[in-house]
Each structure stands twice: as C-alpha cells, then as structure tokens.
C-alpha positions, 0 to 999 in steps of 0.5 A: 562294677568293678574297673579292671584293665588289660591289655592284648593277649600276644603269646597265649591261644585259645582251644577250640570251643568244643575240643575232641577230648574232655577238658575244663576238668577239676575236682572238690574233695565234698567230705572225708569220703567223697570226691566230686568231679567237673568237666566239659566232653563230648556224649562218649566222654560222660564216664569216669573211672578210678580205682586204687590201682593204676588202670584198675577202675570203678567206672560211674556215669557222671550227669548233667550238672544243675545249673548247667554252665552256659559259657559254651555248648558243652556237654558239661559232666559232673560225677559224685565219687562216694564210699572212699578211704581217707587220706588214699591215693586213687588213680582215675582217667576220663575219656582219652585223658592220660591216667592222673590221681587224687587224694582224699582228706586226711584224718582229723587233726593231721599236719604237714601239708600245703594249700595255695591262695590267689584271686582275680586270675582271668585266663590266658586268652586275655591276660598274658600273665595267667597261665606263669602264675598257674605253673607256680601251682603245677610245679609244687602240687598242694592238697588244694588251692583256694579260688579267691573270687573273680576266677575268669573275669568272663563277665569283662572279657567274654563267655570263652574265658570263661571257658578257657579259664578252666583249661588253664588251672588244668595245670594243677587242678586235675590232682589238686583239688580246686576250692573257690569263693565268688566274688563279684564279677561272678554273681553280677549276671552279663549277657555272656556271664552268670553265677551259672557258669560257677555253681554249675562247675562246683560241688562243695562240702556242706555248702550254705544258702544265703539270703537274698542269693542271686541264683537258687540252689545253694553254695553261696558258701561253705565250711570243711575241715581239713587236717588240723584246720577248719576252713570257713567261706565268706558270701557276697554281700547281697542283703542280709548275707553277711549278718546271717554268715556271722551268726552261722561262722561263730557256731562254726567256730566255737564248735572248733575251738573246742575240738582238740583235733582243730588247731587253727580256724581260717577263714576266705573270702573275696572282700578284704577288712583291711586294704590300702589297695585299689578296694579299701577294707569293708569296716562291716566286715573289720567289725565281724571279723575283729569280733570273732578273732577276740572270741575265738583264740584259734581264729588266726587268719583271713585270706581274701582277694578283690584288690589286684595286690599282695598285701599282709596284715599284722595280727589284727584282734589275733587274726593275720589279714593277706589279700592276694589277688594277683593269679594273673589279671593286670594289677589294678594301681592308683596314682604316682605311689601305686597305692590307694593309701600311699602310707602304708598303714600301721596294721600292714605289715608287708605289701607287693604290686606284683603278680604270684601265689600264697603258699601256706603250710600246716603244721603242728606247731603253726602256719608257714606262709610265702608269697611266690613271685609270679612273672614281673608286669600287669602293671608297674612293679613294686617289688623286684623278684624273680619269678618262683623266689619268695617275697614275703615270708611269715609263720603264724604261731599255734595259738593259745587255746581259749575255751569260754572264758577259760584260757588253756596255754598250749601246748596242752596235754594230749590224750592219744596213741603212740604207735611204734614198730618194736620187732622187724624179721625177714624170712623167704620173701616174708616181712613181720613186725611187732607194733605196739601203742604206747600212748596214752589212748587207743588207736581209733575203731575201724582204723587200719593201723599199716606198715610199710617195708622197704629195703635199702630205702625203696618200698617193697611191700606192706601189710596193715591189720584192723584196730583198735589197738589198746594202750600197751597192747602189741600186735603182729603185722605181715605182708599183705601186699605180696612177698618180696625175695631179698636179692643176694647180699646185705641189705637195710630193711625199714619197717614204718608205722604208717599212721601219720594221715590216718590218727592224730598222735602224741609222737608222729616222728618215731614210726620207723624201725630199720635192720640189716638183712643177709640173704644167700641164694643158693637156688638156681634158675628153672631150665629154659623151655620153648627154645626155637632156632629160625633160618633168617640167611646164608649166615644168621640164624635167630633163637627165640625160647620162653622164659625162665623163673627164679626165686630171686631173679633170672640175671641172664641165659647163657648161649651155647652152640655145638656144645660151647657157650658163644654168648650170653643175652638178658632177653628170651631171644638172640640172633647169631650171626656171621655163620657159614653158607649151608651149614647146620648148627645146633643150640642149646641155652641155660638160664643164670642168677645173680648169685651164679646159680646155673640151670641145667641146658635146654632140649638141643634145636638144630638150624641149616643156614641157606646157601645163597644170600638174595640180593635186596630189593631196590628202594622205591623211586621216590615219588614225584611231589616228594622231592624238595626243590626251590630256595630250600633244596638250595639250602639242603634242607634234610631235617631229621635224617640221619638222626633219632626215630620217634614215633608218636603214639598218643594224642596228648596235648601236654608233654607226657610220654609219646606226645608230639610236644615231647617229641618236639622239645627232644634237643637231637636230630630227629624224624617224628612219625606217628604210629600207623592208622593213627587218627586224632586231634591234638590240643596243646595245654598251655602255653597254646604255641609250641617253638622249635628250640632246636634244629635238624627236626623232620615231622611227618605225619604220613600214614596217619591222619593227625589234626593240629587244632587250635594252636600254632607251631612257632619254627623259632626257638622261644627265647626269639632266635633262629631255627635251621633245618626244619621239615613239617610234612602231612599234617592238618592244622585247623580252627587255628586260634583268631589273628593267629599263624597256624605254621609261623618262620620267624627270627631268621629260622631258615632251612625250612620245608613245609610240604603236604599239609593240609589248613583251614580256619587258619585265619579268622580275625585281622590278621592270622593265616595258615602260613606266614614267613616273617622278618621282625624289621630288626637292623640285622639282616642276618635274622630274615628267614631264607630258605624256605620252600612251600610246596603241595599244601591245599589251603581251602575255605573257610580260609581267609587268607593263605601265606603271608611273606613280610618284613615288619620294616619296609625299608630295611633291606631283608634278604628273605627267599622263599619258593611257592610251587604246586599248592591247591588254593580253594576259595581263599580270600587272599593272599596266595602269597601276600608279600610285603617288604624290600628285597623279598623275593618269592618265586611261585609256580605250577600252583592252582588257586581257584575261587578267590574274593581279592588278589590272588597274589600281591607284592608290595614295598618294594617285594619282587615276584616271579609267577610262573606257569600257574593255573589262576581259575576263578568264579566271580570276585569283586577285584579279579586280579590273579596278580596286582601290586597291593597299593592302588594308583598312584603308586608311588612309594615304597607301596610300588613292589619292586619287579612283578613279572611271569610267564606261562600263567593260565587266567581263565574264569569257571562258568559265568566268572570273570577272567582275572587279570595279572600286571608285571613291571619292573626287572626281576633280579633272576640271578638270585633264582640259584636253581632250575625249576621244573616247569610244567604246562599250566593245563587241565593235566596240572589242575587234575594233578595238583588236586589229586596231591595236594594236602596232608597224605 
C-alpha cells in the first residue's frame, strides 16, 4: 500500500450524503456517436434529456449502473446516449440541474483542441488544495481530461471522498468529458473502498479485460481515437496484465501508424518507466515502452501519475515520459533535496515539487505541452509559480512516419478535399454561396458540407447540404436555418465553409469568403392593434397595445394624445402622467423603424382621469419580533435598505443567474428575497463556504421556505478582514458540514442581525455549531466582532451545541458585544451561549432553553454574563446547571469568568426533572449595557410566545 500524507481539511466542506438535487455528475464520449452519462439523484432525478436545442430535448431513462458504487447509498444513474452527430454540440439537463452542453468527437483526423492530465487528486474534504487545481480545469474547458489514477484516495481517507471527489471535478466534468485510468489505491479493495466505486461510475470506449482482474466485467483499459491521435490505457500490473496489454497496444499501434488520419499515438496510465520520485520507473514497464517507441515512429508520448511530482522526460527511444500526479493530494518527498534521486537524471528533462495540471494541445504539426501551477504547499516547493502561470513548457514535434521498414519524411503527400466558398449573394433576408472542392479527393459520402453566415462578425444563420462533393465539382448552399433581414445601412457579411471538425483537409485555413452589403429599408412597420388606455388616478392614465412587426425591426412607437405626439416608448406599454383631475384625454399610437418609416395611427381610445386621489393606506405596524433591539440596534444596523432589490429564483449551488451565491457576491447595497412560495434546498459547489466580500447586505428568506444545507456562510470577506452591516433572517441551515459553523462572525465583522432562523445538525463533531461569534486572538483589538444581536432563532435537536462567543487569546483583551434575546433552544446539549474570553460581554433575555445535557449557559476566562428573565425548564441532566462558570472548583485563573449576574430567571424542571440551578458572582460592568431592554415576565405567556415566533418564518 502506498504512503500518502495529509494534513486536516481547514476551508473546504462536505455535501450532504444524499443531496436534494442530482450530483457526482460526468460524462465519457464511448464512440464517434455515443455519450454515456454517471450520477448520483434521487428516484425522480433517473432521466435525462438532451437535444440539439437549448430546452429541446429526447428524454431517456438511465439505469442502475453494473457495478454499482458503494461509496453511499446512492441512487447511482447511468444513461447510455446513442445515434448522435460528430463534432455536435447538444445541450442537456438532469433533473434540477441548470441546462449544460457536451460535445461529440470530431472527425478522424482533426487538430487544434486541448486535453488535461493529472493524478493523485483526492477531494476537497481531506486535501485542502484539490478543488484550486479543479479550477485550473473549469477556467479553460478542454475536450476531456485524463484521470491518472488514484482519483479520490477514498481507500485512505474514507467512503465520502470518494464521494465528495465527484462533486469536485463537477467544476469541469459536466461539459468535459472525464477519461480516468486506475491506479492502485483504486483496485486494492478496503472496507470503505473498492474497483466498484470506479468501473461503476465509467463507461469506456472499446473497454479491454485483463487477466487476473480484480473485479469482473471488464474496463481494466481501453483505447480510442480522437482527432489526429490514438489514445492507449495501461492496466494495472496484476498478473499476467501488462505482457497481455503489450501484445494488444502493438496491434493497437500498428494499426495507427499505418492510418493516415492518426498523427500521433499517446499512451496513459498510472505507473511511471521513467522517475526519480517517491515511485521510481518500472524497468518492466521501460522495456515494453522503450520497445514500442522504436517500433512505432507515431508513438511519441506517455503520461502517468503514481509519484505526487511533476516530472518530463527527454525523448527517450522517441517517446516523451511526464508524470503528473500533483491534482491536489499532498506532494509525496523524500530526504533534504526532496527527490528520491537527489541528481536529476540525464533522461529528465524538467521536474517540479509543486501542485497543478497538464495541459496538451493537438495540433497538425505537433503537441503543445504546459504544466499550469497549481496552489503553492502540499508539501515544500521546489518550483516558485504562481497559481495559473506556466512552469514548464515544450512542443513534441509531428514525427517522421515509419511504415514496416520503410521510413516516409513527413510531411507526406496527402489525398483529401479542399473546400472553399467561391461566390456569397444576399437578397431579402436570403444568404447563398457557391462552395467548391479543389482538392485532390472527394468530400467523404454522407458528410454534411455547411456553411456559416454572419455579418459584421456575429453569426446569423446557416445552411449545409449532403456530400459528397467530386473533386472540381461546385454546389449551391442557402440558408437552412431561417432568414435574416440586414438592417438598414453597410455591412460585411461572412460566408464560412464549416468543415474543420467534420473531414480532414489538404488546407484547413481558406474556408471563408467575406463581402459588403448595402440594404435600404423603405418598408414601414404594421399599424399597432389592441390599444387600451386604463384609469390608474386623478392624473395617470396607462396604455397598453399589441405589438407591431417589420421586415427588419420595430425601433420604437410613437405616443400621441389629443392628435399631438407626447412621447415615444420601445416597449408595447406607456403611463402617462401628470394629467388633470376629471378630465378625458384621447390616445392614438404609431409604430417606427429604424430607417424612419412610420405606420399609419392606431384606432383612437379615450380615458377619464378620476376626480379625487385617496389617500394611501398606512403601512402595517411592524410586528413585534421584527424590530432589532440590543448591541446591534446600538450600532444601526439596516442591511440592505435603501439598496438594490434582488430576488432569488433557483436553487443552484453555483454562482449562475439567480442564485443566492451570485446574489451574495453583488459589490452594492442590497436585500436578497427569494421568490414567493419558493421551497428547496440549496448545496453550494466548491468551495463549500460562501464569505460576505462586501457590506450593507440584507438576506431574508420570508415567504418561502429556503434550507442551507451542508455549508456554512462566513460574515467576512475571504481574504480574513471585517464585514459591516449584515442581516441574515428566515432561513434554515441544517446537516451543516462536521466541526464546522453554520453562520460564522469573524475578523471584526460587526453590525450584524441574525434573526428568525431556523438550525439543526449544526454541530456534529468536536467543535462546530450553529452560530459562533468569534475573535482570531489577533493584537488589534479593532478586529473583534461587536455589535451583533441573536434574536428569535429556534436551535433544536440533533443539535449538540447552539452559539459559541469566543476569543482565541484568553488574555487579550477584545471588546466583543453581543446581545442574546427571545431564542428557542430545544434539546441542545450545550452552549446557549458558550462564551469564552476577557472582556466579553453577552447579555441574554427572554430566552426558552429547555432540555439540555450540560450547562445551558457558561462564561469563562474572564467573560462577563447578564441573563435576565429567562425561562430555563429542564427534563433531566447529568449537570443541571442553567448557568455555571465552565471551569470547576478551584476556580482560579483566567478559567474564573469575569462577573455572572441576573434576575428575573425562571428554573423549573418538566415532570420528574431536575431543577437547574444558576451561580452569579462577581460586578457586572452595566455601563457598557448602552440601551434599555424590554424585559418580559419569565412565564407560561413567554414560553407559548417564544415558541410560536421563534425560527425561520
């Protein structure tokens, strides 16, 4: 078993075990023709549609893969997508899922596109680096990226990596297709790992069984052709795998060096030839490699992972070895120079202790290679980069072609089409060009031939006929995708041949054809039906009207009251106001071009203005657990208001259109609603925290029923500096991710409100809960949150523990002032609050905390309490004590809290329970209490209130 090392996850979180919506989802391209989907969703989540068009889809029914994972319960969904063009784009959409898009193969013997590598990646819930190096990925999307074994490292680390692996490369993997090898630590069966949770999560193209296999059923691994390369898996090397692959990959290989569509034969796998990293090279493997590169002269290079470095090889026996296992899990390094061969070996050409991806570019004429940086650590750095630079960079040249013995110097003469446009004519709306061949072979049979048009550089519209196409033969191409009207004026239109992805040719770059167009528009717009004018007051009247058309464009409609133009609008609707009380006015209305062509005037509507206007009505009183009080209507909090309104429409987990986490990242005053009735779960991508980058921030989730589950929302900015003014109201934060906050004040964040919410499961673990206030023990004072009010919030079981008011320096002194009133707290453990640090100062009343294990309540390190008129009722417990200094006797110390004193508390006990009990001591500083509290009788009326308002509403 290998050795890898790692450290504690700090900043990334897990998703829930079973999410609410489909996730874990990637794709394999299986054939020229066929796709196959993977992921995890619930019994209504088994379907998926795709379709040429966005929102136009074929829906199929996926089925339960064989094998089936095992890394959770699942469900786990596999849909085999079949009978598809070449080199098409489709859109598709799973369950809830926002509409994405893959992309077929291309035709053989294509060029120009890109392909990633990396290895040993693990996932975000243990390494803290993973989900950076994903980003790499997602920012500059390739065809598909190469998995080079050992993809989650769940065998290590546990079955929800495995997991939570999958829902990290969703950055990339739901448009690039995912094609992964195995490595070790995938075929070595665990108790919470297995080849399972691999096989059963991939379909393959023309997938090969080895001997000896660890698990039936086939892809051990695989070969396909893509573009201008043929691309070659390596097995593991169980018995007998390897000598049976190196019969099979020279068959393989042979065959494409004598295709003329293959320009180069690549080859990956997990097990490096050639290291001096923490793995050195396999000499069985070096033997068959070196062997098949002096064969096969197209045979140019061998990606593996295995070490967790970045290492490249010079041309060895005409095949260019990199391993590249640094996708995010810790570097693995051996002695003082970090190497297992401190001297780097003649054969090495370029090698990195640091974290990142390959990137590879086909082209025509070679491969373009760059190692991208990834984030600096895992382990010391050898390299210094910054993350997205390139620090390594090569091009492995196209090779010379060696057919049996006979050596052919490319390039060689070619044998294929040439189409180019010859003519490009514009006429009403109607594009036609004249393409012909002028190479030296026909277009292949049942090959679309199509043809772009666009003008002034922006695409319009196309049109395409069937080949083939003789050489020196022409034919005519229209539009087939619909007419277009030229706007009035000068213009460029393009005419482009679009072939590149669909038949190899002898010229790819002399497809397009361009000429200038004048159009004049003399045809004015319809006349403007359906005009209506309403009475909206004493001096508004609104007219509304259908639509007019064009054969170019409607610019505009022209407004005209009493026979005179008054105003022009570009929408079907205008209000007219400041009119006369009781009068009547009469409206017509003309549509407009852009060239200036009027229609005649609509059919005349009249309208009366009232005579009086009514008074509007009086706002509602606000309610009486809607107005802030304590330490944050001190520091006038008001969030949002006054700002922009945006309203939440979707329950996406990224930062798409009409998400909360777009919402949240808008640099502007601003209240966030969600639209009325609206009821989901939302799981944030990676990372699974989401900061507060800027103030003045109101989210109020009141009329809809809206869960935050499994993350945790940071009120700081990501970069560790304060926040101001922040409301967070009606909202339900659950299952959140173990040891960590649900809601979390840090770095001096003050001005805040958290109000009506609703947590459970917050605090599974050692620490974690669902609200903690906290100060980083820093020197300057000035970063300790102040300001902060808790009020009407229902923490209950399974709950551990609730709020959390602490400064990471006990002896510093941190003047943090939070104010704790009218909360529910129901079978919580702990921790109503816990407050830990000097100078603290919490006032907390009118709250109902019933049920608890341990202290309700419990200052310490010289915190400072007032608890006053709470309703403390509890069943049983082991330590009974409503409120108790932290640190047991002899309290002396910093453990001693400063001053706990109250009044007005109710300490009663439910059935045969135990009467808690509460210790003051010490002088409260009251003087830093700056504002009156309304306090009401601990009673049966608070209890019944408290629970009736308490929670997200």
């Amino acid at each position: 078993m290998k050795k890898i090392s790692f450290i504690p996850l700090i900043m990334a979180f897990l998703t829930a075990s079973m999410a609410f919506a489909a996730d874990e989802i990637h794709w394999t391209f299986t054939g020229q023709n066929s796709v196959a989907f993977n992921w995890r969703g619930t019994t209504t989540e088994n379907t998926i549609g795709y379709g040429l068009a966005s929102g136009v889809y074929t829906q199929v029914t996926a089925t339960t893969p064989n094998p089936a994972p095992i890394s959770s319960s699942g469900p786990f969904w596999e849909a085999k997508l079949t009978g598809l063009s070449a080199n098409t784009l489709y859109y598709y959409k799973i369950g809830t899922e926002p509409e994405k898009t893959f992309r077929t193969p291309p035709a053989p013997g294509s060029n120009n596109f890109n392909v990633y590598a990396l290895g040993n990646m693990g996932s975000s819930s243990t390494y803290f680096n993973t989900g950076a190096v994903q980003d790499i990925i997602a920012n500059d999307l390739p065809a598909f990226v190469v998995g080079l074994g050992d993809l989650s490292l769940g065998s290590i680390n546990g079955a929800a990596t495995i997991d939570q692996h999958f829902n990290d490369v969703m950055a990339w993997s739901k448009v690039a297709a995912y094609l992964p090898v195995w490595g070790d630590l995938e075929w070595i069966s665990s108790s919470t790992d297995s080849f399972k949770n691999y096989k059963g999560r991939f379909n393959v193209p023309n997938a090969q069984t080895s001997p000896v296999s660890p698990l039936a059923g086939g892809k051990d691994w695989y070969w396909f052709d893509y573009g201008n390369t043929r691309f070659i898996t390596l097995p593991e090397p169980w018995s007998g795998a390897w000598p049976a692959w190196n019969t099979a990959a020279g068959d393989l290989m042979a065959q494409a060096q004598a295709d003329p569509n293959i320009k180069f034969i690549a080859t990956f796998g997990h097990r490096p030839a050639y290291s001096s990293g923490h793995y050195s090279g396999s000499a069985t493997l070096k033997g068959m490699l070196d062997k098949l590169g002096d064969t096969y002269s197209k045979y140019t290079l061998n990606i593996n992972g295995h070490s967790n470095n970045y290492e490249r090889s010079s041309p060895q026996h005409g095949v260019t070895h990199i391993t590249v296992g640094t996708g995010g899990a810790n570097l693995t390094q051996d002695g003082t120079c970090l190497w297992l061969t401190c001297a780097k070996p003649d054969w090495s050409a370029f090698r990195a202790m640091h974290l990142g991806a390959l990137k590879l570019r086909f082209t025509g004429s070679g491969i373009e290679g760059s190692f991208i940086c990834g984030p600096a650590g895992g382990g010391k750095n050898d390299v210094n980069c910054k993350k997205g630079s390139v620090a390594d960079k090569f091009t492995i040249a196209s090779p010379t072609v060696t057919v049996g013995s006979s050596a052919i110097v490319a390039p060689m003469a070619i044998v294929a089409p040439d189409v180019i446009v010859t003519s490009l004519s514009y006429a009403n709306g109607i594009f036609t060009s004249t393409v012909k061949n002028q190479g030296t072979a026909a277009t292949p049979a049942g090959v679309v031939v199509g043809v772009r048009y666009s003008v002034d550089g922006t695409y319009k519209t196309w049109g395409s006929v069937m080949g083939p196409l003789a050489t020196g033969a022409s034919f005519t191409i229209g539009t087939n995708g619909g007419s277009y009207v030229i706007p009035t004026g000068t213009h460029t239109v393009t005419a482009w041949v679009d072939d590149v992805n669909r038949f190899a040719e002898l010229n790819e770059t002399n497809n397009t054809l361009s000429k200038t167009v004048t159009d004049i528009d003399t045809q004015a717009p319809t006349v403007p039906n359906g005009l209506v004018a309403k009475t909206a007051s004493s001096s508004q009247i609104n007219l509304s009207w259908a639509a007019s058309t064009d054969n170019v464009g409607v610019t505009g409609y022209k407004i005209f009251r009493n026979g005179t133009q008054i105003a022009t609008s570009v929408t079907t609707s205008y209000s007219n106001t400041g009119l006369a009380a009781g009068t009547t006015y009469s409206y017509t209305v003309a549509a407009y071009d852009a060239a200036g062509n009027n229609s005649g005037k609509s059919t005349a509507v009249s309208a009366t203005t009232t005579t009086t206007t009514p008074p509007p009505p009086p706002p509602p009183p606000p309610p009486s657990d809607s107005v802030i009080q304590g330490f944050a209507a001190v520091a006038k909090v008001t969030g949002g208001a006054g700002g922009q309104n945006i309203v939440v429409t979707n329950c996406n987990g990224d930062s798409s259109a009409g998400s909360l986490k777009a919402a949240i990242a808008v640099n502007a005053t601003r209240t966030i609603t969600f639209k009325q009735g609206m009821t989901c779960t939302i799981n944030w991508t990676g990372p699974y925290v989401v900061y507060v980058n800027y103030p003045n921030m109101t989210i109020d989730g009141k009329g809809a029923n809206i869960t935050i589950s499994g993350m945790s929302l940071s009120v700081f900015k990501s970069n560790g500096t304060p926040i101001n003014n922040i409301i967070i109201r009606n909202l339900t934060f659950a299952n959140t991710t173990p040891d960590r906050n649900a809601l979390l004040v840090d770095y001096g964040s003050s001005g805040v409100w958290i109000d009506h919410n609703t947590f459970y499961n917050n605090s599974q673990g050692a620490t974690g809960q669902g609200v903690a206030v906290n100060h980083q023990g820093t020197t300057y004072d000035g970063l300790a949150p102040k300001g902060i009010t808790i009020s009407w919030n229902y923490f209950k079981a399974p709950n551990i523990k609730a709020i959390l008011i602490q400064s990471n320096n006990d002896l510093i002194s941190t003047p943090m002032r939070v104010s704790i009133h009218h909360n529910r707290f129901e079978s919580v453990v702990s921790r109503m609050p816990r407050i830990h640090g000097k100078d603290i100062v919490v006032h907390a009343w009118n709250n109902y905390l019933h049920a608890w294990s341990d202290q309700a309540m419990g200052p310490s390190n010289y915190a400072n309490l007032l608890a006053e008129n709470n309703y403390f009722e509890n069943t049983s417990a082991t330590r009974p004590h409503a409120i108790q200094d932290v640190g047991n006797p002899p309290r002396t110390g910093y453990w001693l809290a400063a001053s706990i004193a109250g009044s007005g508390n109710f300490l009663g006990k439910s059935g045969s329970g135990i009467t808690p009990t509460v210790e003051f001591h010490g002088t409260f500083p009251r003087n830093l209490i700056t504002y009156t509290a309304t306090l009401e009788a601990a009673d049966a009326a608070l209890k019944a209130k408290i629970i009736l308002g308490a929670g997200a509403h």
